[in-house]
C-alpha positions in Angstrom: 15.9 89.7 43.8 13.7 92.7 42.6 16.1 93.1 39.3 15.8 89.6 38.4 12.2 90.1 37.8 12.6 90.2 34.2 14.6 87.0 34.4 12.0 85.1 35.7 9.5 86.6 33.4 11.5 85.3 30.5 12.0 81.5 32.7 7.8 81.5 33.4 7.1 82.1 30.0 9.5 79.4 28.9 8.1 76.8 31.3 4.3 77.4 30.8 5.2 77.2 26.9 6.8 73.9 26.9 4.2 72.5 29.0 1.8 73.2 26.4 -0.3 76.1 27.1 -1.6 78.2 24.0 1.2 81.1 23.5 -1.2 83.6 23.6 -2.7 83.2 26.7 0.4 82.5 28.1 2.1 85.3 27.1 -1.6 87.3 28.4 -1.4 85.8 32.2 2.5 86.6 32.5 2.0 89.9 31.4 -0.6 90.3 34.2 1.4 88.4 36.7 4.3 90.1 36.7 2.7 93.6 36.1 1.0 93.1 39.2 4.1 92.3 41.0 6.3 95.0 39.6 3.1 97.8 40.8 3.1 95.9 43.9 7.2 96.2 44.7 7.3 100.0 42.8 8.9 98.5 39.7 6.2 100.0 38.1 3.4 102.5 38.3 -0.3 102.2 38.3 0.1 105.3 35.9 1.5 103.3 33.2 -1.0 100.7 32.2 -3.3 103.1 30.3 -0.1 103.3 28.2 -0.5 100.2 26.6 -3.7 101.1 25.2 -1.9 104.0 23.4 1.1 101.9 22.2 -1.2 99.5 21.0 -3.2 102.0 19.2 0.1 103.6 17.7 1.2 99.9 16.6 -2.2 98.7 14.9 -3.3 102.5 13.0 0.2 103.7 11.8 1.6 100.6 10.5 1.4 99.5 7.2 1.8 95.5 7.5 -1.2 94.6 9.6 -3.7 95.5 7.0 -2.5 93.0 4.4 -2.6 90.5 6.9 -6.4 89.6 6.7 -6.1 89.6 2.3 -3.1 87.7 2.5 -4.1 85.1 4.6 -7.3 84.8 2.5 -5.2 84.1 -1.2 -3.4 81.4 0.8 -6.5 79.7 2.6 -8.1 79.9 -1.1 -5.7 78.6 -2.6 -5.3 75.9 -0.2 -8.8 74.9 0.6 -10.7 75.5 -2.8 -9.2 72.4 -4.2 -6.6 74.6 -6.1 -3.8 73.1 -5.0 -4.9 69.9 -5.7 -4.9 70.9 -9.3 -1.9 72.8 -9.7 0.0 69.3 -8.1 -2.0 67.5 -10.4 -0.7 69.7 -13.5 2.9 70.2 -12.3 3.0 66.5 -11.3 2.1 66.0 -15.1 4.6 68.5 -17.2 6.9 67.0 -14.4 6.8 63.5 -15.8 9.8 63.1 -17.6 11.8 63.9 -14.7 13.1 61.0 -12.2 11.5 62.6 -8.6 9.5 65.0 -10.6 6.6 64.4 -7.9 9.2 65.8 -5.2 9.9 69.0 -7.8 6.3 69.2 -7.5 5.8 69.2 -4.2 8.5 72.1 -3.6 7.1 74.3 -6.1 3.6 73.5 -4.5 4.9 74.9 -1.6 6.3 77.9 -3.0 2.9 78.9 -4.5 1.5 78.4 -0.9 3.6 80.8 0.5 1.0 83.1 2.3 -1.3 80.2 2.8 -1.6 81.6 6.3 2.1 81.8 6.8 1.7 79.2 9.1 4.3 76.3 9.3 1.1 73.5 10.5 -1.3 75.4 7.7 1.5 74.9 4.7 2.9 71.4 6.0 -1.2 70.2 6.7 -2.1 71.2 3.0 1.0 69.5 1.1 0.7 66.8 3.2 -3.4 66.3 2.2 -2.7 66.8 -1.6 0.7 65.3 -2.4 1.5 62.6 0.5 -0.7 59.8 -0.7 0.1 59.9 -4.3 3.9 59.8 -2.8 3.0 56.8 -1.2 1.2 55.1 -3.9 4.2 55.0 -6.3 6.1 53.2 -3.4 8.3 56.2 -2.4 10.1 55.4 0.5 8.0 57.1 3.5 11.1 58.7 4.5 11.6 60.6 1.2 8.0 61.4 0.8 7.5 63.2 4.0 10.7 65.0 3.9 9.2 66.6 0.4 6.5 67.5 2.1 8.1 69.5 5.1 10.8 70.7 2.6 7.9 72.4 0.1 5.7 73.2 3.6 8.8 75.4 5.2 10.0 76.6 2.1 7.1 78.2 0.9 6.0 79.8 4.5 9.9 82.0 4.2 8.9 82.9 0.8 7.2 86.5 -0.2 4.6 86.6 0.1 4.4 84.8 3.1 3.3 87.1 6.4 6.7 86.1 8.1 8.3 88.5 6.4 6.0 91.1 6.9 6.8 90.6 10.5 10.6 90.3 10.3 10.3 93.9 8.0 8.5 95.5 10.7 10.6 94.4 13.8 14.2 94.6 12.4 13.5 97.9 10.8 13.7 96.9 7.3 12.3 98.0 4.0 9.9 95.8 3.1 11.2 95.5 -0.4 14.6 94.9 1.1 13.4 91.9 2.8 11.5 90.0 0.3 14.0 90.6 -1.8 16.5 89.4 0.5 15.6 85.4 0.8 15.0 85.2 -2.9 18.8 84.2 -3.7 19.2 81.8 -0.3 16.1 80.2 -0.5 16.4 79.7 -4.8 20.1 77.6 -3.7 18.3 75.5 -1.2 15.8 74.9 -3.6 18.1 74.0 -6.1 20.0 71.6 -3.8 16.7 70.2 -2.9 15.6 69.5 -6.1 19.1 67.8 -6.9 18.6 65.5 -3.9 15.1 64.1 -4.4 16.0 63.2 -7.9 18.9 61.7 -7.1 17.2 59.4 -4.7 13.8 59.2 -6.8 16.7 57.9 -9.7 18.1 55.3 -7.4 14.6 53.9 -6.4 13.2 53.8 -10.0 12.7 50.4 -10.4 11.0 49.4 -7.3 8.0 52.1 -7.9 4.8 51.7 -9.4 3.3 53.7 -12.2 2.2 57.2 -11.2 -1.5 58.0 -11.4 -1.3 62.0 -11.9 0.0 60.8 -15.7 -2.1 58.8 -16.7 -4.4 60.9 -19.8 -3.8 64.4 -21.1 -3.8 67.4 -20.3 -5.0 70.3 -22.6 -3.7 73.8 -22.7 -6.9 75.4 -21.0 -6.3 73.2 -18.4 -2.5 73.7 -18.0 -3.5 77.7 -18.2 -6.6 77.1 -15.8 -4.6 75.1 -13.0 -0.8 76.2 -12.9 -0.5 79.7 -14.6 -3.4 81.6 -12.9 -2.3 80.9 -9.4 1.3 81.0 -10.1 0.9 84.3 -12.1 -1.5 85.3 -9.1 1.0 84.6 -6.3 4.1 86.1 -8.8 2.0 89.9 -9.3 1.5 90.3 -5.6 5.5 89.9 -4.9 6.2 91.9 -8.1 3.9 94.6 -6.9 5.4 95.0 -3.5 9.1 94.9 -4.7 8.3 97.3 -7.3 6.7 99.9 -5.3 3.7 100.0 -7.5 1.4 99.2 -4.5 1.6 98.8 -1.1 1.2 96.2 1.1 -2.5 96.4 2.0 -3.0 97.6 -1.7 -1.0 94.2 -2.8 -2.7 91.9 -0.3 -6.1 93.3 -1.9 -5.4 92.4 -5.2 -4.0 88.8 -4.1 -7.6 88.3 -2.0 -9.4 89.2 -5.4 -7.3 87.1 -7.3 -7.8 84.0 -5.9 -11.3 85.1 -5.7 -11.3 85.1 -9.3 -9.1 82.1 -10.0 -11.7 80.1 -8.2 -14.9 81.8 -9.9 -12.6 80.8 -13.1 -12.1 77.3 -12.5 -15.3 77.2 -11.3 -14.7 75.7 -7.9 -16.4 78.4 -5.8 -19.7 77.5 -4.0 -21.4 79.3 -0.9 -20.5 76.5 1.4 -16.6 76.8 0.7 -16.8 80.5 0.4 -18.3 80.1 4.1 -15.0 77.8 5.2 -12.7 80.0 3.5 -14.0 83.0 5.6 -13.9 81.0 8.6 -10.6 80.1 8.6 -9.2 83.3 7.4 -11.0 84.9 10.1 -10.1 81.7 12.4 -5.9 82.5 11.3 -6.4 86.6 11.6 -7.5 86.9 15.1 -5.1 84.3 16.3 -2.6 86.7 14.7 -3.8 89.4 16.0 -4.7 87.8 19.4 -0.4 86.7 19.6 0.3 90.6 18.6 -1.8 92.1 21.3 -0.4 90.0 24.2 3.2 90.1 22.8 3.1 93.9 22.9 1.8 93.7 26.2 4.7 91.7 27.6 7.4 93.5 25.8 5.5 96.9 27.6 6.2 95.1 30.8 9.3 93.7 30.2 11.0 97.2 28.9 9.7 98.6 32.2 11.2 95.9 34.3 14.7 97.0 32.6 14.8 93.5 30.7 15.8 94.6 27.2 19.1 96.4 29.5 19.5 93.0 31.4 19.8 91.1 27.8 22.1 94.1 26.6 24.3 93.7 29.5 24.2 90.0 29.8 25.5 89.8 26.4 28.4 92.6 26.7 29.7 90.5 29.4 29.9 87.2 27.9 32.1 88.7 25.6 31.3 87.2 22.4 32.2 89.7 19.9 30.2 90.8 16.8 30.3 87.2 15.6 29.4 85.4 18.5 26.9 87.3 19.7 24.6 87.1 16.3 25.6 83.5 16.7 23.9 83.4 20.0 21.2 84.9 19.0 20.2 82.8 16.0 21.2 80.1 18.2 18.3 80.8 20.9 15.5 81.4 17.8 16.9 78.3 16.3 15.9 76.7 20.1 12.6 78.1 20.6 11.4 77.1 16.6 11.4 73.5 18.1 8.4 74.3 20.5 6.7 77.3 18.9 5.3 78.4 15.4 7.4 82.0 14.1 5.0 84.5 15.1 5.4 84.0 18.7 9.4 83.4 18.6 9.7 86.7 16.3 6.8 88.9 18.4 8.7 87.4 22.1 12.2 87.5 21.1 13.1 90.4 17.9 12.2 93.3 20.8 14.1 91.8 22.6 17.1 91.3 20.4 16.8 94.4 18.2 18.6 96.4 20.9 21.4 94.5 21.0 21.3 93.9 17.0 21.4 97.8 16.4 25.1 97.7 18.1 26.3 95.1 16.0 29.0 96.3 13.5 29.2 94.0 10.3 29.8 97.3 7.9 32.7 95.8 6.8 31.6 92.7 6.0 28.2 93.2 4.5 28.1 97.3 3.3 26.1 99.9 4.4 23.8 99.4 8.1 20.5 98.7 6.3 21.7 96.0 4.2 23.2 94.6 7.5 19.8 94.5 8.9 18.6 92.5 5.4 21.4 90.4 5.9 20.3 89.5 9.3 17.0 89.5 8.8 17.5 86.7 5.9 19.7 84.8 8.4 17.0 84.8 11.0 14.5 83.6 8.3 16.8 80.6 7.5 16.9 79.8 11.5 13.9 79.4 11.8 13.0 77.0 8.4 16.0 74.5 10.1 14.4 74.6 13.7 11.2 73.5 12.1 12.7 70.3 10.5 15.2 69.3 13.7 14.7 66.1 15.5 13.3 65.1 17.6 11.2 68.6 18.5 10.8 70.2 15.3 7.7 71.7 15.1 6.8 70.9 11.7 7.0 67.4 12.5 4.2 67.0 14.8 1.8 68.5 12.0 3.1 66.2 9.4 2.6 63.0 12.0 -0.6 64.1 12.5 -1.3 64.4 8.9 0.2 61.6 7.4 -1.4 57.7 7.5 -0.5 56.0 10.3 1.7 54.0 8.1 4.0 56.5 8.4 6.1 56.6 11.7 8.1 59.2 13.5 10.8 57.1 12.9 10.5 57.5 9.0 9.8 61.3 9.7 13.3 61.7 11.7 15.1 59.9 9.0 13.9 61.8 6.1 14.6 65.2 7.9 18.2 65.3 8.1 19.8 65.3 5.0 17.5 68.2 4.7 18.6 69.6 7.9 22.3 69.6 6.6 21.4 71.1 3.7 19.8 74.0 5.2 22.5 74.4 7.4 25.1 74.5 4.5 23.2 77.2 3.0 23.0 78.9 5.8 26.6 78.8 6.5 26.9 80.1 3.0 24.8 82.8 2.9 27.1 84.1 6.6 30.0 83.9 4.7 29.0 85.4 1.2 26.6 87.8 2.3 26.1 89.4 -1.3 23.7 86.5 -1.8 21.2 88.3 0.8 21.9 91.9 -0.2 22.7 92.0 -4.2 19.1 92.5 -5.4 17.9 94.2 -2.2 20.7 96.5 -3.0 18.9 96.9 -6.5 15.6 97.1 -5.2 16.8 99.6 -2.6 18.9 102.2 -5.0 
């Protein structure tokens, strides 16, 4: 019974996060429970809880990630909450006009530029659902289509660099940084690109049933054009090109991005105390919460490594037998399972310590190239996961933020339907990007000469 200890950690967790409970916390009180049972039973010494201090110490001062964190997440709330995105939709919505669906394009390229708006799936789905949804449903889109552009741009742009996920994913797989921003560039551009080909397709079908669209209605001069699309495009585009070139790093890049927006919004003149005040807020609101899932997950993975848990998964797994194949299968399968409950950070700060073990053993040389562009290669595959298990009915998690976001005019029902044709397009790319894995590693394999 005393070896299944970390079995039941894993099962308590599960339960008391599909009940509802804040992840944090939860992951806080197991952490204490079972640490108290394992001293208790002489799984685990008394000694050893002063370690955590010093991992967590080690974790927080030597890496290089958690610094851009706070900058990061300060470009995406100000870009989000200033009103900027409301004018770069506006803007895009109008060179856009010309195209059947052009509004969807918008949308998706909204969400790109929003990429580190906290790197949050509800904080990127919330905002495009706010600024785009009810000029959707003014021009009589069908609510189905409308929403699904909304979680399409919302879950693009959050496995986009500069979004924090990545950041994350780097640090845990063991993977240049450069490498993995790099890495979802080609995947994500197809599914944008099949994306795009879909909503104009149906926007083309629907044409004559919708009304006239309000965003082109007057002009739009070239200070405007410059003012609203090209400063916070150009702003989100140096931060990525600065990272992937090695000309700063990431802290360094996340400080420029911070100043940027600060700019932008000083530019277009939508910066006031009282926003300034919101914008701080929330960043400060987003970072701890970050921080807050970071501390507690290192304190259960502490435990859990002590327990023998990261063996039990190793062995668990060598006995089923699954191969090299299966078993990355089976692994994308489980992160694909929890991204219908929980947001990223926790499934990737819970499950990647977990997993890494048992990833490191996993020969793909052959297929792939040499063992860091494996872990790219992975790393982009995971990222793709975890987009699809936002958008699956009838859990996904990205869902429940667009219901709660959207008029009630809009039903679940309308939600569902929109979602899958998006759903097996992700999954085709996906598929794609297992079989032709050049499409994850060509330009890290560039970046990483």
């Amino acid at each position: 019974m005393i070896e299944l200890l970390p079995a039941f950690m894993i099962l308590s967790l599960m339960v008391l996060v599909f009940v509802g409970y804040p992840v944090a916390f939860v992951l806080i009180g197991v952490t204490i429970a079972f640490a108290t049972i394992a001293i208790l039973t002489n799984q685990m010494s008394s000694h050893m809880l002063p370690a955590f201090a010093f991992r967590l110490y080690g974790l927080l001062a030597d890496n290089l990630i958690f610094p851009a964190v706070p900058p990061l997440v300060f470009m995406g709330v100000a870009l989000a909450r200033s009103g900027l995105a409301g004018d770069l939709f506006d803007v895009l919505g109008y060179l856009l006009r010309r195209v059947p669906g052009g509004l969807f394009i918008a949308v998706i390229v909204l969400g790109v530029v929003l990429a580190p708006s906290a790197g949050l799936i509800g904080a990127a789905v919330g905002v495009l659902a706010l600024v785009a949804l009810p000029t959707l449903l003014k021009r009589n889109y069908r609510p189905e289509l409308a929403t699904a552009s909304v979680v399409a741009g919302g879950t693009i742009g959050v496995i986009l660099p500069p979004g924090i996920m990545l950041f994350f994913l780097a640090d845990l797989i063991g993977t240049p940084l450069a490498g993995t921003f790099s890495g979802i560039l080609l995947p994500a551009a197809l599914m944008i690109a099949a994306y795009s080909v879909y909503f104009v397709a149906r926007a083309h079908w629907q044409d004559k049933t919708l009304k006239p669209d309000p965003i082109v209605a007057g002009s739009r001069t070239p200070a405007e054009i410059i003012g609203k699309l090209v400063l916070p495009v150009g702003l989100v585009g140096g931060v990525l090109a600065s990272i992937l070139s090695g000309w700063a790093t990431p802290s360094q890049s996340g400080a420029l991005g911070a100043l940027g927006a600060f700019v932008i919004m000083l530019v277009n003149r939508s910066l006031n105390w009282k926003r300034l005040r919101e914008i701080l807020i929330e960043t400060g609101y987003v970072t701890s919460m970050v921080f807050l899932v970071v501390i507690a997950a290192n304190a259960f993975s502490l435990v859990f490594r002590v327990l023998d848990g990261d063996g039990m998964v190793a062995r668990l797994l060598v006995s089923l037998e699954l191969g090299d194949w299966g078993t990355l299968l089976f692994i994308l399968g489980v992160i694909f399972i929890l991204g219908f409950f929980i947001d990223w950070l926790e499934i990737v700060l819970i499950t990647l310590p977990i997993f890494v073990p048992v990833i490191e053993k996993l020969d793909f040389a052959a297929h792939v190239g040499n063992h860091t562009l494996v872990h790219v290669w992975i790393a982009t595959a995971i990222t793709i996961v975890l987009q699809t298990s936002f958008l699956t009915p009838p859990f996904g998690f990205a869902l429940f933020f667009l219901r709660g976001a959207a008029p009630p005019s809009v039903r679940m029902a309308d939600i569902y339907r929109g979602v899958v044709p998006l759903v097996g397009i992700q999954l085709v790319v996906l598929a794609i990007m297992l079989a032709m894995p050049w499409l994850a590693t060509w330009l890290p394999g560039k970046f990483l000469d």
